[in-house]
N, C-alpha and C positions, 0 to 999 in steps of 0.2 A: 417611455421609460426603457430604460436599456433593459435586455435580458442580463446582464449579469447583477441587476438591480433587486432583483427578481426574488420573493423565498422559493428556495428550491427543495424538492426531496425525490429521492432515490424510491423509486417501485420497480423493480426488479421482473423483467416480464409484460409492461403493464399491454394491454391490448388499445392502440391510440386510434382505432378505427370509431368510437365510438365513445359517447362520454362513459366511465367507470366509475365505480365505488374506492375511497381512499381508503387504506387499509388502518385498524383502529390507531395505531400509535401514531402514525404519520399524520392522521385527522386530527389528531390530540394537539401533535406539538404546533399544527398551523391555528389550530380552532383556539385553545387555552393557553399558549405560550404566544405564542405571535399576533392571537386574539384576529385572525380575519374573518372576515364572513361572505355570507355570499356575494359574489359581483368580485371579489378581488381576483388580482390576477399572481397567478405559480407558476411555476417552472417545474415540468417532470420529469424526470430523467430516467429513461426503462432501460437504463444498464447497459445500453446497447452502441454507445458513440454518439445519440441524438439528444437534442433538446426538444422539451415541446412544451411551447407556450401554452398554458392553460388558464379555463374560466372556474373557479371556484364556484358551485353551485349546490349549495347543503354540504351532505358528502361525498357529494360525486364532481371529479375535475371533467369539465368540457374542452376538448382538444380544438386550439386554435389555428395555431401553427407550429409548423416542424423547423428547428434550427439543428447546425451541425457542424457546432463550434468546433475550430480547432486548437485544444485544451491539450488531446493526449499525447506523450512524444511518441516520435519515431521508433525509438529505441526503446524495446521491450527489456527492463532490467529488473532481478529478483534479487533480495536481500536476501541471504541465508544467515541469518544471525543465531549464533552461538547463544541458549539460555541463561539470560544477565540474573541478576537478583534485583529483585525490588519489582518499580515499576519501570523500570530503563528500557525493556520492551514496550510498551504502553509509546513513552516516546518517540521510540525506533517508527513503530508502526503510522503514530501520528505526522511527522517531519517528513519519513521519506515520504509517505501516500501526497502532502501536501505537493511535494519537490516535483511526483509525475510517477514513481516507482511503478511498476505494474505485477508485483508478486512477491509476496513474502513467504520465506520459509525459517520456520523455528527447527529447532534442534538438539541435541544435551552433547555436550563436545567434553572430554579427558576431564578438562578443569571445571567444566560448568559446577556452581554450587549447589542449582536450584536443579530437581529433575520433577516431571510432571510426571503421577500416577495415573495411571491407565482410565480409571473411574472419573478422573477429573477432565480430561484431552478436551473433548467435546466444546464443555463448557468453556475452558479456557479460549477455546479456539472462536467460539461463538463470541466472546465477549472481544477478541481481539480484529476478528470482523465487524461487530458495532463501531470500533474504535477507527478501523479504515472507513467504511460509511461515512462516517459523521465529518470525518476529514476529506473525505473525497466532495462529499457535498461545499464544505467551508470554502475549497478550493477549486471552487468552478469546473472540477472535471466533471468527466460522461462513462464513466465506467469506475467501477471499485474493484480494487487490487485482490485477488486472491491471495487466505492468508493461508497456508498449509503445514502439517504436521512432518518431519522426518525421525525413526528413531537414532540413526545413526551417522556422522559426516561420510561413511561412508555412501551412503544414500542421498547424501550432498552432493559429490563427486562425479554421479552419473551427471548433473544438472548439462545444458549445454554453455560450451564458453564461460566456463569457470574461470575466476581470478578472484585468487587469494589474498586476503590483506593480512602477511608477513612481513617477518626479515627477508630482506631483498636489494640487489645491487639495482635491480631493474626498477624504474618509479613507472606510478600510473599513467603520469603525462608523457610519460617517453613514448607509450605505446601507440599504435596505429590508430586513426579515425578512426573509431567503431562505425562498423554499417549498419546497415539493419535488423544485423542476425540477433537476436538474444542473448543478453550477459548475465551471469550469476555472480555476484558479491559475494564471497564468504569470509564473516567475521566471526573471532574470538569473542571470547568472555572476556572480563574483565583481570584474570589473570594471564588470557592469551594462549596460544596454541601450545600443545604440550610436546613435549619432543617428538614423538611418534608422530603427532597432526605433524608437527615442521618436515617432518622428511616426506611423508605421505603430500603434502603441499607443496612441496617444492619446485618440483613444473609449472605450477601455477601462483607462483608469490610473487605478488608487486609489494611495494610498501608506497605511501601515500607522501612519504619524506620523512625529514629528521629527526620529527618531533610526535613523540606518542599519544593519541588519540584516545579519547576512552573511548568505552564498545558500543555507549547509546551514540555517538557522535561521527564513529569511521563508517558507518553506511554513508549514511547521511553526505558526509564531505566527501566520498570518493562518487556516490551516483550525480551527486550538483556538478562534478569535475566532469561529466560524462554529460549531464545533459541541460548545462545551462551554457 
């Protein structure tokens, strides 16, 4: 059977020197959802760029063999997306983690509708890492995306190799073959940059072409431009 055949899940850490204990939830969804039992064979993935074949034995995985797919791009690129309303992050999160993205950053930008209260961060952030997991597993990578908090685009800004998706003479495909270095996406909200953002952006604004994008949507089409 092929490894990409494989149920796979994310242990973060796990120590492959030796068979381990699977942690409850991940014992759950193989045991009671996917119904395996012992003798079957997993795929573990300890966050680290590797796969390893594994022996399902109670609840402990016995390490078989170590693989070392190559899944993740080259190019380290981060979404900084502007807070959408709804679940339109949720998607952001889902599509790009799927696409290869290697880093998300949230944010409240001029127009944002929706801003997150302090007492909530955490959680929201937790749930929005489940959300990369669950998609990073779906799509055969070997590492899950970091998702991170910023209060302000000015805190975007620092990011390295920043590019804007504004009004712009300049388009994304004009630009240079990216190398290696790391890129920052930074997207609007769903009402888009607010004058201040545009001027403050404006060293950094491509536009993706003629035709406007919604917010859950211009990550997504400007990182596949980059890295398919």
């Amino acid at each position: 059977m092929s490894i990409r055949a494989l149920p796979r899940i994310f242990i973060s850490g796990a120590d492959m020197a030796a068979p381990f204990e699977i942690p409850r939830a991940e014992f759950d969804k193989l045991h009671n959802v996917l119904r395996l039992r012992s003798g079957a064979r997993i795929g573990v993935l300890p966050n680290d760029g590797t796969f390893w074949e594994c022996e399902l034995d109670g609840r402990y995985a016995k390490p078989l063999e170590r693989h070392t797919p190559e899944t993740e791009p080259a190019l380290h690129i981060t979404i900084a997306q502007a807070l959408p309303k709804g679940d339109k992050l949720d998607d952001v999160v889902r599509s790009c983690t799927e696409l290869g993205v290697s880093h998300f950053i949230v944010f409240p930008s001029d127009r944002s509708i929706v801003k997150w209260e302090d007492k909530k961060l955490q959680d929201k952030l937790r749930r929005l890492e489940a959300l990369a997991r669950e998609a990073a597993e779906t799509a055969f990578r070997t590492r899950i995306p970091l998702v991170e908090y910023r209060p302000s685009l000015a805190e975007v800004m620092r990011e390295p190799n920043l590019i804007a998706l504004s009004e712009s003479e300049k388009e994304l495909n004009q630009l240079p073959t990216p190398s290696s270095e790391p890129l920052t996406l930074a997207v609007g909200p769903e009402g888009g940059w607010s004058p201040r953002e545009v001027e403050q952006l404006k060293p950094f604004a491509v536009t993706l072409g003629p035709r406007v994008l919604r917010t859950e949507h211009a990550g997504f089409a400007a990182a596949a431009k980059l890295l398919l």
